[in-house]
TORMI-273010 format. One line per 5 residues: number of its first residue (from 0); their letters; for each residue x, y, z of N, C-alpha, C, CB. Coordinates in Angstrom, 1 decimal, m for minus. Glycine has a CB too. Example, Ala and Ser with C-alpha at 12.3 -4.5 7.8 and 13.67 -1.06 7.14 Angstrom:
2
0	AS	13.2,m5.7,7.8,12.3,m4.5,7.8,13.2,m3.3,7.8,11.3,m4.5,9.0 ~ 12.8,m2.2,7.1,13.7,m1.1,7.1,12.9,0.0,7.9,14.1,m0.6,5.7
END
This chain:
222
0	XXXXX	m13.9,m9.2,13.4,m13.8,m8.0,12.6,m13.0,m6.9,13.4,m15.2,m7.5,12.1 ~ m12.3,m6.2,12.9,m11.0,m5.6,13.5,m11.6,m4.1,12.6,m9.3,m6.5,13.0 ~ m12.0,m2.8,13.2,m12.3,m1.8,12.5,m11.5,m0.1,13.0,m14.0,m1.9,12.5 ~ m11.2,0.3,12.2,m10.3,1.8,12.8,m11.6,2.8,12.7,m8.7,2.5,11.5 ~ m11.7,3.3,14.1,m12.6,4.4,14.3,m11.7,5.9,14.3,m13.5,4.1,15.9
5	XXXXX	m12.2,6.5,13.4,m11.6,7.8,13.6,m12.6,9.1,14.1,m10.9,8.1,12.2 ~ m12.7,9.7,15.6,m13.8,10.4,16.1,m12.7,11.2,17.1,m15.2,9.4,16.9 ~ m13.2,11.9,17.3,m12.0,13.1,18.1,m13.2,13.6,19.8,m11.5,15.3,16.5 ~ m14.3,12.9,19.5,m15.0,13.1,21.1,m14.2,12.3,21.4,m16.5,12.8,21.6 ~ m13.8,12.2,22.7,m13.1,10.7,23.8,m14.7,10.3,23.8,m12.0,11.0,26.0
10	XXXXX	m16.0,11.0,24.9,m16.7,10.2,25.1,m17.4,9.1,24.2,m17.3,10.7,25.5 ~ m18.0,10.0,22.8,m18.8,9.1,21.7,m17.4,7.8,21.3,m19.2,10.5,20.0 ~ m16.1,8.1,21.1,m15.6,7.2,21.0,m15.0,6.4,21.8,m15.0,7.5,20.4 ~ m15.2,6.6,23.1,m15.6,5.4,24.0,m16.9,4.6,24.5,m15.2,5.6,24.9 ~ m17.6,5.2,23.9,m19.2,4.7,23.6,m19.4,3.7,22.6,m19.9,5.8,23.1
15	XXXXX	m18.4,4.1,21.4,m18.7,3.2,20.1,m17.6,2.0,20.2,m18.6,4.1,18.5 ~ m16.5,1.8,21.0,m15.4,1.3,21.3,m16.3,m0.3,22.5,m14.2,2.8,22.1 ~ m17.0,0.3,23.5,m18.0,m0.4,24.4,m19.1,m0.9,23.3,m18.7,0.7,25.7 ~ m19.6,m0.2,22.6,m21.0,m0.4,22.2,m21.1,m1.9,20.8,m21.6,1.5,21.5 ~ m19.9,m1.6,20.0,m19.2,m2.3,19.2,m18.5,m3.8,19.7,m18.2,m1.2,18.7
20	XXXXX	m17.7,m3.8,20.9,m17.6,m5.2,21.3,m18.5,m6.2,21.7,m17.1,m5.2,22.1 ~ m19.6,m5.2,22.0,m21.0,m6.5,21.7,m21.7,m7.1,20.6,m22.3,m6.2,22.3 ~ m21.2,m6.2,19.8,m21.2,m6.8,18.6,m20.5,m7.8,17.8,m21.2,m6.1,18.0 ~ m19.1,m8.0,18.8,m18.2,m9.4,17.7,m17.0,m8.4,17.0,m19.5,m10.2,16.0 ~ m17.2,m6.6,17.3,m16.1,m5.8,16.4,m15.5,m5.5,17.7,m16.7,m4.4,15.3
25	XXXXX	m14.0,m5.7,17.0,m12.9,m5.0,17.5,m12.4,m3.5,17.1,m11.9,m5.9,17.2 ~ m12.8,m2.4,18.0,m12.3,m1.3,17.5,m11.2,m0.5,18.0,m13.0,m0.7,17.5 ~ m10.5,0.1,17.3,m9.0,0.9,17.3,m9.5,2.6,17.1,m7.8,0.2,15.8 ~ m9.8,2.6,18.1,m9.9,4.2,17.9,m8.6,5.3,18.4,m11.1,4.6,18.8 ~ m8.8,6.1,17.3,m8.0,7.4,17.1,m8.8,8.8,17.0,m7.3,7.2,15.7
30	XXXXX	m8.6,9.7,17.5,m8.9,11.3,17.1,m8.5,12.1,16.3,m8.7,12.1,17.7 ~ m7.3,11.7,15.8,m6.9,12.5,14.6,m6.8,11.8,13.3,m5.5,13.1,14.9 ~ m6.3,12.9,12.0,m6.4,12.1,11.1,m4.6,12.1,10.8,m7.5,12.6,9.8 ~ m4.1,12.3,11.5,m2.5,12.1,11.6,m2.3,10.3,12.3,m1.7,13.7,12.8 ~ m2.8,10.5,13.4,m2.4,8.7,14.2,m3.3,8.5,13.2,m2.9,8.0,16.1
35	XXXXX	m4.7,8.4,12.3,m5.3,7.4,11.4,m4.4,7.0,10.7,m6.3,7.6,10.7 ~ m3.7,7.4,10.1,m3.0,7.2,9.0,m2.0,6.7,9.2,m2.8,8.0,8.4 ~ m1.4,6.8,10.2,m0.4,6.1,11.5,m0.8,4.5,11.6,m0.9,6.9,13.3 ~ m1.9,4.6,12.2,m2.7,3.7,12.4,m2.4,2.3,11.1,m4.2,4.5,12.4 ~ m3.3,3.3,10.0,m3.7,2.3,8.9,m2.4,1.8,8.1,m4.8,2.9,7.8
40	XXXXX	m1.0,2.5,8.7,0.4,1.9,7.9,0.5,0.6,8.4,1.9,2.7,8.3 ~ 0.5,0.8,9.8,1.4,0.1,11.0,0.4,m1.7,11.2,1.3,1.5,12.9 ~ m1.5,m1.6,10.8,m1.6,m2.3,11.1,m3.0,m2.8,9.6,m1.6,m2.1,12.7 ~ m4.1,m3.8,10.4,m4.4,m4.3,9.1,m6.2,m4.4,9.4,m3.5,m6.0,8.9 ~ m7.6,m3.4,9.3,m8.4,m3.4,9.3,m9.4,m3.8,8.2,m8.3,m2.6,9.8
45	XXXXX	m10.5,m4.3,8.8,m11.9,m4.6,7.7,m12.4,m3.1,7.4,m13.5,m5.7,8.5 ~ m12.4,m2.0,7.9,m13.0,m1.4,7.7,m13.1,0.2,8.4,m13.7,m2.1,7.8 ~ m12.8,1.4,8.1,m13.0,2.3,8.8,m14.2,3.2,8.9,m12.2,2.7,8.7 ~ m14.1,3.7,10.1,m15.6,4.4,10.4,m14.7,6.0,10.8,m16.9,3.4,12.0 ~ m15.8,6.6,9.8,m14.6,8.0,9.8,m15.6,9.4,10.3,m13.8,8.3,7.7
50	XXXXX	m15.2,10.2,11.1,m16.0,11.5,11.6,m15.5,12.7,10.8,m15.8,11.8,13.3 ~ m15.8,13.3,10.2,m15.4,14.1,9.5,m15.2,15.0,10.1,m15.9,14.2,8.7 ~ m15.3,15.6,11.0,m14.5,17.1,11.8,m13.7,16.7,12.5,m15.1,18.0,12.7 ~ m12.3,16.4,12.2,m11.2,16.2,12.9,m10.7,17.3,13.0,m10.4,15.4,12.6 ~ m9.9,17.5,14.0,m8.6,18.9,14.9,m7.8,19.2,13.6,m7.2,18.2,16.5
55	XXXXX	m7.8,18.3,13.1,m5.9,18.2,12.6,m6.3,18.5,10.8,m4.9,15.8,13.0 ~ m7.3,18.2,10.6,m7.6,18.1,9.2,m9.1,17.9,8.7,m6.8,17.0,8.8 ~ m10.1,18.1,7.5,m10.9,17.3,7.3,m11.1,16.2,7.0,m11.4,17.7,6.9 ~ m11.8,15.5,7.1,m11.8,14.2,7.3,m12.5,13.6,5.6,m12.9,13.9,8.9 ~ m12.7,14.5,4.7,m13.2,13.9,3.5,m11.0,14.1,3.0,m15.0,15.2,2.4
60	XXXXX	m10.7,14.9,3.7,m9.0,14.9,3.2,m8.8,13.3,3.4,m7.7,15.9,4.5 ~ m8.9,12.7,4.6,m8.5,11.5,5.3,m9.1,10.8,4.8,m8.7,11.2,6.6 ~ m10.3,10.9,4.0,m11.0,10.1,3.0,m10.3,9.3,1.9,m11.9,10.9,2.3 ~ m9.9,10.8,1.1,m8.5,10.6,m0.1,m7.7,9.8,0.2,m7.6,11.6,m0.4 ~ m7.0,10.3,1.4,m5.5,9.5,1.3,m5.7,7.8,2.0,m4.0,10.5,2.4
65	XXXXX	m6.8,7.9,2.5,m6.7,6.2,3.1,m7.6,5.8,1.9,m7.6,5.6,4.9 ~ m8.4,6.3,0.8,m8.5,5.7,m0.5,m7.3,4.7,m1.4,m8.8,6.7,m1.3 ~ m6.2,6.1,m1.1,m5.6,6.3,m2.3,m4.4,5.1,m1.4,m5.2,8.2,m2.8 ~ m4.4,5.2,m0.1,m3.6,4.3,0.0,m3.9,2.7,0.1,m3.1,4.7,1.0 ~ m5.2,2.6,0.3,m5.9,1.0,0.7,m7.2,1.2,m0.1,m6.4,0.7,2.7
70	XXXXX	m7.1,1.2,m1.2,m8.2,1.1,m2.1,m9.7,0.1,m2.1,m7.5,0.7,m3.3 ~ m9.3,m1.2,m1.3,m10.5,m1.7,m1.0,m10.7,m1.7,0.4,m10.7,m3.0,m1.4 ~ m10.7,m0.8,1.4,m10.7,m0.6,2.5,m12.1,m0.2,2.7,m9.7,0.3,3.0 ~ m13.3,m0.5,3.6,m14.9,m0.4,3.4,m14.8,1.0,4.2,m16.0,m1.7,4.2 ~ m15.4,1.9,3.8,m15.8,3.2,4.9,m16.7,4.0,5.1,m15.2,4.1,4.8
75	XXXXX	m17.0,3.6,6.2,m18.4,4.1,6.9,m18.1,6.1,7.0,m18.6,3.1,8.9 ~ m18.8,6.7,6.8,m18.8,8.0,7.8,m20.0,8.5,8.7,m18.5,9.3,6.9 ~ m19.4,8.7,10.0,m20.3,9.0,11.2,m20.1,10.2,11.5,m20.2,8.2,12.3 ~ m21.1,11.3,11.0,m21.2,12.6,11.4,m22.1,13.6,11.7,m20.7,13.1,10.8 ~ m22.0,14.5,12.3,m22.9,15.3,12.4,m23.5,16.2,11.5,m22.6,15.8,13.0
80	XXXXX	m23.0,16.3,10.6,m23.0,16.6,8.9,m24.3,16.2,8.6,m21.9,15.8,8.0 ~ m25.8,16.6,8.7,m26.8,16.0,8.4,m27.4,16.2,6.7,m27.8,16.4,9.6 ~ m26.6,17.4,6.2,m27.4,18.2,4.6,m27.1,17.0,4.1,m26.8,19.8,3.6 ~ m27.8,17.3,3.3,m28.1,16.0,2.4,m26.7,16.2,0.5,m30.5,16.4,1.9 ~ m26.1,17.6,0.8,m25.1,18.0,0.3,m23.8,17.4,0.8,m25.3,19.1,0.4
85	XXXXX	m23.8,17.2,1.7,m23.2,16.4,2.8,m22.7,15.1,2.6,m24.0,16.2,3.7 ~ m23.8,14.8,2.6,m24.5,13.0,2.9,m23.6,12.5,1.1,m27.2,12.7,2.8 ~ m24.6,13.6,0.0,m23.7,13.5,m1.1,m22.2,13.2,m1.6,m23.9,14.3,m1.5 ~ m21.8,14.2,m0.9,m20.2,14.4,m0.9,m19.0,13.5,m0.2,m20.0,15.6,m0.2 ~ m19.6,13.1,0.9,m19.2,11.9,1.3,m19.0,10.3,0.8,m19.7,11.9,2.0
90	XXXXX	m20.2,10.2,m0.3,m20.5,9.1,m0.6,m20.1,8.9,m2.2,m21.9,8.9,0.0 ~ m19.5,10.3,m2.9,m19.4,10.6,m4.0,m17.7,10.5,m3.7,m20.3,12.0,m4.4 ~ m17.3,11.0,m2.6,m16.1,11.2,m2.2,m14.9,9.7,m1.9,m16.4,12.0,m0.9 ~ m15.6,8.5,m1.9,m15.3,7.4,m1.7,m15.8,6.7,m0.8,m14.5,7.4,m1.6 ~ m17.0,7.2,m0.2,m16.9,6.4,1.2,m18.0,5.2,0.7,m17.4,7.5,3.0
95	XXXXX	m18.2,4.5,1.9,m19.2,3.2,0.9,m20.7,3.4,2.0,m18.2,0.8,1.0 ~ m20.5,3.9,2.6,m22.0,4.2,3.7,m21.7,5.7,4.2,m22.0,2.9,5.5 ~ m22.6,6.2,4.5,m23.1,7.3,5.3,m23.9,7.4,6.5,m23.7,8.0,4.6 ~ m23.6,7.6,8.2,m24.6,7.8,8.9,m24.5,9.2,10.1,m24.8,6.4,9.3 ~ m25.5,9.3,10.0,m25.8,10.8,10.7,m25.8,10.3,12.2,m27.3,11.6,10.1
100	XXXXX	m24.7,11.5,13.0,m25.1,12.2,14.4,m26.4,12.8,14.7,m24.2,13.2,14.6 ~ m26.9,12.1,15.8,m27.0,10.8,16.7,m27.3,9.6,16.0,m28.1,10.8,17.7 ~ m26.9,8.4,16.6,m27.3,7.0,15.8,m27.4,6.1,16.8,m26.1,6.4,14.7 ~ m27.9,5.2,16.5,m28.1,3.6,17.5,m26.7,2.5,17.0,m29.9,2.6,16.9 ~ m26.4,2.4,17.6,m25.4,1.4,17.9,m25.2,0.2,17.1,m25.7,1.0,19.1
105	XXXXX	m26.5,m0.9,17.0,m27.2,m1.4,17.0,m27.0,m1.7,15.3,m28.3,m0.7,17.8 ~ m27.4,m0.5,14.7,m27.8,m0.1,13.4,m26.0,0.3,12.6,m29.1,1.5,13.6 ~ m25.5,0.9,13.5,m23.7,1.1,13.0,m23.5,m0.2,13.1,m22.5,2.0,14.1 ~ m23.2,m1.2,13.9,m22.7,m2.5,14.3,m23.2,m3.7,12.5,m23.9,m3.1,16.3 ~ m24.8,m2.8,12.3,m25.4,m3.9,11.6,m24.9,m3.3,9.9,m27.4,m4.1,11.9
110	XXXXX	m25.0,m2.0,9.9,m24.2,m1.7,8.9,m22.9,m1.7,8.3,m24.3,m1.0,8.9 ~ m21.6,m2.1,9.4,m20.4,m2.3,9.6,m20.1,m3.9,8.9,m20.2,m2.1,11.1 ~ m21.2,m4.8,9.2,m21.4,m6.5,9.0,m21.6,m6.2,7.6,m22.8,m7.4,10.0 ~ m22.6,m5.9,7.5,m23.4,m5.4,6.0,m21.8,m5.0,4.8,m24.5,m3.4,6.6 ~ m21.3,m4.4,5.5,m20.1,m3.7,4.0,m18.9,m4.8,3.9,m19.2,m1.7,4.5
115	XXXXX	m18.9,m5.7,5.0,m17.8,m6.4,5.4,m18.0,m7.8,4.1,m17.8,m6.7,7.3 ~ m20.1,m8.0,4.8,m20.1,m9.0,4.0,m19.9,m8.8,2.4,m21.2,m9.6,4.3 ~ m20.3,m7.6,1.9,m20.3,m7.0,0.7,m18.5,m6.9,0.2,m21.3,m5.5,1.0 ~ m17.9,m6.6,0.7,m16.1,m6.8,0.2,m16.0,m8.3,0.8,m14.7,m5.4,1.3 ~ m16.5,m9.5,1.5,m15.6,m10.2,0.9,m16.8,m11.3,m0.3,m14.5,m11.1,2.3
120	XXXXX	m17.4,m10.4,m0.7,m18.4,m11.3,m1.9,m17.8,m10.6,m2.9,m20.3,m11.2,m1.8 ~ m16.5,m9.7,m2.9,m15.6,m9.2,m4.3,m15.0,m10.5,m4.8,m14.1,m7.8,m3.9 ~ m13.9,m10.5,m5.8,m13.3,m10.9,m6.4,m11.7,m10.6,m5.0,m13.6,m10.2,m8.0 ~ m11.3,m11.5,m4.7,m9.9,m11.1,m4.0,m8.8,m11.7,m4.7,m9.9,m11.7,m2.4 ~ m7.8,m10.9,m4.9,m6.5,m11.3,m5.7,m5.9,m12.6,m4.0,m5.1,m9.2,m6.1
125	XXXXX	m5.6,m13.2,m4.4,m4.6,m13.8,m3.2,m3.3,m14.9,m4.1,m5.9,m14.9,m1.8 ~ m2.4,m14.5,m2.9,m0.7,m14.5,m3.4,m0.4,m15.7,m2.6,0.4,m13.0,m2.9 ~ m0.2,m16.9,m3.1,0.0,m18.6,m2.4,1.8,m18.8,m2.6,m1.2,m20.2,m3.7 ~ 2.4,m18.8,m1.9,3.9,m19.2,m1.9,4.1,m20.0,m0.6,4.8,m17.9,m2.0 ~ 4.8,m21.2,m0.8,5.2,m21.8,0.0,4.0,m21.9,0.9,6.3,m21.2,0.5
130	XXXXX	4.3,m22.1,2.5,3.1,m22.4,3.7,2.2,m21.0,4.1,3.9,m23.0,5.5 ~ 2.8,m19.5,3.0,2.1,m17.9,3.0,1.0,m18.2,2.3,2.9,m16.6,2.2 ~ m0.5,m18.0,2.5,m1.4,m17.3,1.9,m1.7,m15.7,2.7,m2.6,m18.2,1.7 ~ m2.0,m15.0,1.3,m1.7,m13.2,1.9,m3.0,m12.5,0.6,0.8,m12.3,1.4 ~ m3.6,m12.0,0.9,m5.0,m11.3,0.0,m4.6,m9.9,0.3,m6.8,m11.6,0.7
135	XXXXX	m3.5,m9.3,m0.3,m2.7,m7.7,m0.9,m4.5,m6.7,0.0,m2.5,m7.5,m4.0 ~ m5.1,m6.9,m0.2,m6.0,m5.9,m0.7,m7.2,m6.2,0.6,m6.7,m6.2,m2.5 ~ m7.3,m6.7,1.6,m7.8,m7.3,2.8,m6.8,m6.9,3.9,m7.9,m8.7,2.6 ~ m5.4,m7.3,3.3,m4.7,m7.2,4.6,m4.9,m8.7,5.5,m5.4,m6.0,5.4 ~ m5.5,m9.6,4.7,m5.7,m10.9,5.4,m4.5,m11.7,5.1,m7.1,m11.7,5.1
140	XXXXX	m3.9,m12.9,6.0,m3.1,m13.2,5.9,m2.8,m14.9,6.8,m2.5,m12.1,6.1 ~ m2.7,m15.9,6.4,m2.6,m16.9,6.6,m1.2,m18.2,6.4,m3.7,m17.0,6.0 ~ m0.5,m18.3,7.6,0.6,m19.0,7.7,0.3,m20.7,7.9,1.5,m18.3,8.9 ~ 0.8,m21.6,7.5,0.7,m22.8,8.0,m0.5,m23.2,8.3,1.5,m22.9,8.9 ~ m1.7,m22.5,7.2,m3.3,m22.6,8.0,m3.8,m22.0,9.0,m3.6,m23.6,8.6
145	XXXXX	m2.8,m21.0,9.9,m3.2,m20.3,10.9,m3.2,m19.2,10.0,m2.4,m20.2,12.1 ~ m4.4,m18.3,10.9,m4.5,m17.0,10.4,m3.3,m16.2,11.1,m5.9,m16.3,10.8 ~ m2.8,m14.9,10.5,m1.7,m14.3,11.4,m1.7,m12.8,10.9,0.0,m15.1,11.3 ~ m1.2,m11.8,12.1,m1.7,m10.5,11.8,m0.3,m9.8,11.3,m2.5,m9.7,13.2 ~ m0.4,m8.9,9.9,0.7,m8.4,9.3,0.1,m7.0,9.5,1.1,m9.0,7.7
150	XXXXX	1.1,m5.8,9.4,0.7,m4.7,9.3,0.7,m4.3,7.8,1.4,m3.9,10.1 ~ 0.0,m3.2,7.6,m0.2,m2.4,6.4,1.1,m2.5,5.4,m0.5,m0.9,6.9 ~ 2.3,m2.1,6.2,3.6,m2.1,5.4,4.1,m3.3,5.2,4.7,m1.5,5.9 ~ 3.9,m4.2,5.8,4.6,m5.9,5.6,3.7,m6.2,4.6,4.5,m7.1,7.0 ~ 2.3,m6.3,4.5,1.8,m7.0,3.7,1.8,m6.2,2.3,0.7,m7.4,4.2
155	XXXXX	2.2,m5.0,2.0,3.1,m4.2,0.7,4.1,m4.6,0.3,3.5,m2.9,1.0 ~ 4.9,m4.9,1.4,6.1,m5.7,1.1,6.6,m7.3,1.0,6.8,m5.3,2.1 ~ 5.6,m7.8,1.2,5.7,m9.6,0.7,5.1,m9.1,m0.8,4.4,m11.3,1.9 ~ 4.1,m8.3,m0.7,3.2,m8.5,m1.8,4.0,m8.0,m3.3,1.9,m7.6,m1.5 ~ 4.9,m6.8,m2.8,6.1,m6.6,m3.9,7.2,m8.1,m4.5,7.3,m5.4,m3.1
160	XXXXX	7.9,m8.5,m3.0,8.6,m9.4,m3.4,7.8,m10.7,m4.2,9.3,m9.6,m2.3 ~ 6.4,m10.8,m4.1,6.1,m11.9,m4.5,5.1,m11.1,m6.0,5.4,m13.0,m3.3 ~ 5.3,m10.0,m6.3,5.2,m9.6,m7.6,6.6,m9.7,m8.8,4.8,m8.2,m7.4 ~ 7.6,m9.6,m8.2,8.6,m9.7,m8.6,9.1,m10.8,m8.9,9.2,m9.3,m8.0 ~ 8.8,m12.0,m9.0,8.3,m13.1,m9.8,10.0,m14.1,m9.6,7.8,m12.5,m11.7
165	XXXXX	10.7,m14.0,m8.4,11.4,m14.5,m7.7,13.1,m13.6,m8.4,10.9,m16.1,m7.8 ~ 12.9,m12.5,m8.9,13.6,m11.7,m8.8,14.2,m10.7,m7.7,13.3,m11.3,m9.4 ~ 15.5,m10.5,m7.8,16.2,m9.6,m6.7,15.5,m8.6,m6.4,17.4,m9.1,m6.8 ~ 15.4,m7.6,m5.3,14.5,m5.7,m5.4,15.6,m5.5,m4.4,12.4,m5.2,m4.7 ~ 16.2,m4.4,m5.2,17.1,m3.8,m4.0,16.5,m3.2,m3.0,18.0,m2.8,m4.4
170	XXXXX	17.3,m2.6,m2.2,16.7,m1.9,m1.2,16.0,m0.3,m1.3,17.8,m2.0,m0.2 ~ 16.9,0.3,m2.4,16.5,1.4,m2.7,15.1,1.3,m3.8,17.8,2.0,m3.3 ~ 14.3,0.2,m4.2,13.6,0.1,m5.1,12.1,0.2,m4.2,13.9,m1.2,m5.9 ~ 12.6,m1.4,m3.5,11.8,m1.4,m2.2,11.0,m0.4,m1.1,12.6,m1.9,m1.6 ~ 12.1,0.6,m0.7,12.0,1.9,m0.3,10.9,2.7,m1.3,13.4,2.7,m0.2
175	XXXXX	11.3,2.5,m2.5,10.6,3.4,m3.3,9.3,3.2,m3.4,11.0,3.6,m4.4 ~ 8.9,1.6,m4.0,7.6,1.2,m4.1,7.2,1.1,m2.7,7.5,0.1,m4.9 ~ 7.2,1.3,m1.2,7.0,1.0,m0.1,6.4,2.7,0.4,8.5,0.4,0.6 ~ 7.0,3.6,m0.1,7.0,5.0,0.5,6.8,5.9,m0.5,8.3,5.4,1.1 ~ 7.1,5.7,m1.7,7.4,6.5,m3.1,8.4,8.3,m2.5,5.3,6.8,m3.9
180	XXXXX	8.5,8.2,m3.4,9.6,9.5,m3.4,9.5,10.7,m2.6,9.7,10.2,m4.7 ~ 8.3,11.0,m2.4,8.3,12.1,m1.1,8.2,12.0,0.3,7.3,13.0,m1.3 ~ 8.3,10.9,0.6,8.0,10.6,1.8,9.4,10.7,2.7,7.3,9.1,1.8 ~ 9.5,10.9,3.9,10.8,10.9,4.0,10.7,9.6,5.2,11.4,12.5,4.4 ~ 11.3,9.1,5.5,12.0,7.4,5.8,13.3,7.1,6.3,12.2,6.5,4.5
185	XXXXX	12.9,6.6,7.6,14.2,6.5,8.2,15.3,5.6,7.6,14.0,6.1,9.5 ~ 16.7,5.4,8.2,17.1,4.3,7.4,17.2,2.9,7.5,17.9,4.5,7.1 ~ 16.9,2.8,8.8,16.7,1.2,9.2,15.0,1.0,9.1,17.5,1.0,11.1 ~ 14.1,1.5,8.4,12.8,1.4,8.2,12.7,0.2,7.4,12.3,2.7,7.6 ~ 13.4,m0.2,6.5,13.2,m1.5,5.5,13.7,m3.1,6.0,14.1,m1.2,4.1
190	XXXXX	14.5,m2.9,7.0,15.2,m3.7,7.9,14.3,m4.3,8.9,16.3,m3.0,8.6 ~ 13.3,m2.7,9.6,12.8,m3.6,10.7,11.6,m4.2,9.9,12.5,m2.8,12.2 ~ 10.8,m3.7,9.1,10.1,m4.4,8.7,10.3,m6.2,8.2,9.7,m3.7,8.0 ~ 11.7,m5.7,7.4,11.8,m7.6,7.2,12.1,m8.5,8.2,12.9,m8.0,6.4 ~ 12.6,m8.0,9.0,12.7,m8.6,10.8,12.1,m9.1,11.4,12.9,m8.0,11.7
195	XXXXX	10.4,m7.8,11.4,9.4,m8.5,12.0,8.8,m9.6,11.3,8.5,m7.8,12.3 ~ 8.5,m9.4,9.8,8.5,m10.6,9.0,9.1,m12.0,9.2,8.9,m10.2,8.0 ~ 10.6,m11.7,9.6,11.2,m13.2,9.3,10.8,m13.5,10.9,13.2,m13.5,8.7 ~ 10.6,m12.9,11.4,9.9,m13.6,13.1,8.7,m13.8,12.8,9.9,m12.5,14.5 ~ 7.5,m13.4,12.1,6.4,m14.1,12.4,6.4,m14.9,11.2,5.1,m13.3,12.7
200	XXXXX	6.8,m15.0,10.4,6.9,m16.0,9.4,8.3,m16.9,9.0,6.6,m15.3,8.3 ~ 9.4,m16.8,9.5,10.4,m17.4,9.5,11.8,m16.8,9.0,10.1,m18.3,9.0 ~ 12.8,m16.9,9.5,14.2,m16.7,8.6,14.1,m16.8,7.0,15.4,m17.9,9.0 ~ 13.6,m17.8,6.3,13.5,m18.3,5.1,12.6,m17.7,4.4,13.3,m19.4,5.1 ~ 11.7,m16.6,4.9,10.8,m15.9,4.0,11.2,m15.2,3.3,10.0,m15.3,4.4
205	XXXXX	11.8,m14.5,4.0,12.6,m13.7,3.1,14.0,m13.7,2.5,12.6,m12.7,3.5 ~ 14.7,m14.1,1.4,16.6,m14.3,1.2,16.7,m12.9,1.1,17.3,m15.4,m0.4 ~ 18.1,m12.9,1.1,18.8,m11.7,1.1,20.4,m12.4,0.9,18.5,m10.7,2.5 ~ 21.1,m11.5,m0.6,22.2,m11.3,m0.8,23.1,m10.1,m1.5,22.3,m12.1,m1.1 ~ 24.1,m10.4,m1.2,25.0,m8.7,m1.0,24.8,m8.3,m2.1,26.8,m8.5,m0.6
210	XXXXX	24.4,m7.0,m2.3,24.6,m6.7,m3.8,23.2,m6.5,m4.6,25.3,m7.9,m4.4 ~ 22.7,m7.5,m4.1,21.3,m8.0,m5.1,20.2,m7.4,m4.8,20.8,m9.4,m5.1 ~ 20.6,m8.2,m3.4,18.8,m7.1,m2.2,18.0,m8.6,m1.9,16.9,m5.6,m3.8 ~ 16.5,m8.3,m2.2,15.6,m9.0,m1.7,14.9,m9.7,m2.4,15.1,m8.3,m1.1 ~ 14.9,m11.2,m1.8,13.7,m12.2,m2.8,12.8,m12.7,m1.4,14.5,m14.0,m3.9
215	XXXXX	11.3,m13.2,m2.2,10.7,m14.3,m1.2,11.2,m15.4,m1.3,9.4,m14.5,m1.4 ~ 11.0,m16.0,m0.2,11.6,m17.0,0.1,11.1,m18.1,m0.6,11.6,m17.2,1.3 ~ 10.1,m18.2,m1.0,8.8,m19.4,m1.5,8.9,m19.0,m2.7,7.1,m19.4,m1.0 ~ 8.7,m19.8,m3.5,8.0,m19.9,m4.8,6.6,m19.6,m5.0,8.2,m21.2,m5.3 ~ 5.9,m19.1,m6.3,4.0,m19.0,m6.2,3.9,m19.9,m6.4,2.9,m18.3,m7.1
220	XX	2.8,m20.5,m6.0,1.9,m21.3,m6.2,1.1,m21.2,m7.7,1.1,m21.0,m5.1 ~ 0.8,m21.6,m8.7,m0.3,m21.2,m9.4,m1.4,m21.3,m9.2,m0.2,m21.5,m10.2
END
């Protein structure tokens, strides 16, 4: 289990970073809610555990937008926030658990297992082409039977081309459904992502021709 901690103490979040690997969880901690979000583009988590008094922002903000961007993403919040107005707002706010500053370890570790097993006893969409299986909404991803790790934006981006039902997407479409319109985006941003793609999954994953743009390389599966 692979989980994004967002906590802006260094110590508590090198406490739960130690305290968590004896548990079987891999954690990625951050302090702000600028690298979270950083974070949750670039790579692919079961689950985040979120502190709600960040430097940079509040953290029921950080709530929204890693909703709005990863909709089945499990989220714990760990705060000092003890009212019970609080506790409400958070859990009304999207998050799927609530636990209060101070806590046992122990009890985070078992509640973390707890939400993980609960998302994958959902319904999961998953996308079968060629030797790719990819679950859009997990972020899980499986080549040739091996499991293999895609970031946040790659697995947006097979998951377009293989909505597209073995139609062309230009590049300017791609960009759009990838970033949508206000975002601003470098211009070799769509390139390197397919790059890293055709390296961990092959030249052939992705075609590309002049004019047209972009297909998957595979056919679905039904």
């Amino acid at each position: 289990m692979r989980v994004l901690l967002v906590e802006d103490d260094e110590l508590i979040g090198k406490a739960i970073v130690a305290g968590l690997s004896k548990h079987g969880i891999t954690v990625h901690h951050v302090g702000t809610a600028c690298e979270a979000e950083a974070a949750q583009q670039d790579d692919t988590f079961h689950a985040l555990v979120l502190d709600l008094g960040l430097p940079d922002r509040d953290g029921m903000e950080l709530l929204a937008s890693a909703r709005a961007f990863e909709p089945g993403l499990p989220v714990l919040i760990l705060s000092a926030r003890d009212a019970i107005e609080h506790r409400l707002m958070g859990l009304q706010g999207g998050a799927d658990d609530y636990m209060v500053k101070p806590f046992d370890l122990r009890e985070l570790a078992a509640r973390l297992h707890a939400l993980i097993r609960r998302t994958q006893g959902r319904a999961v969409q998953t996308i079968t082409a060629g030797p790719l299986r990819l679950e859009p909404d997990t972020g899980l991803a499986w080549f040739k039977g091996e499991a293999i790790t895609l970031s946040r934006r790659e697995v947006d981006l097979l998951t377009h081309l293989a909505n597209a039902d073995n139609r062309w997407m230009s590049s300017d479409l791609l960009n759009e459904r990838l970033y949508g319109l206000g975002e601003e985006v470098s211009s070799n941003a769509l390139n390197v992502h397919i790059h890293n793609i055709r390296r961990k999954l092959g030249s052939q994953s992705i075609e590309t021709a002049r004019g047209l743009g972009y297909r998957l390389g595979w056919r679905l599966t039904p």
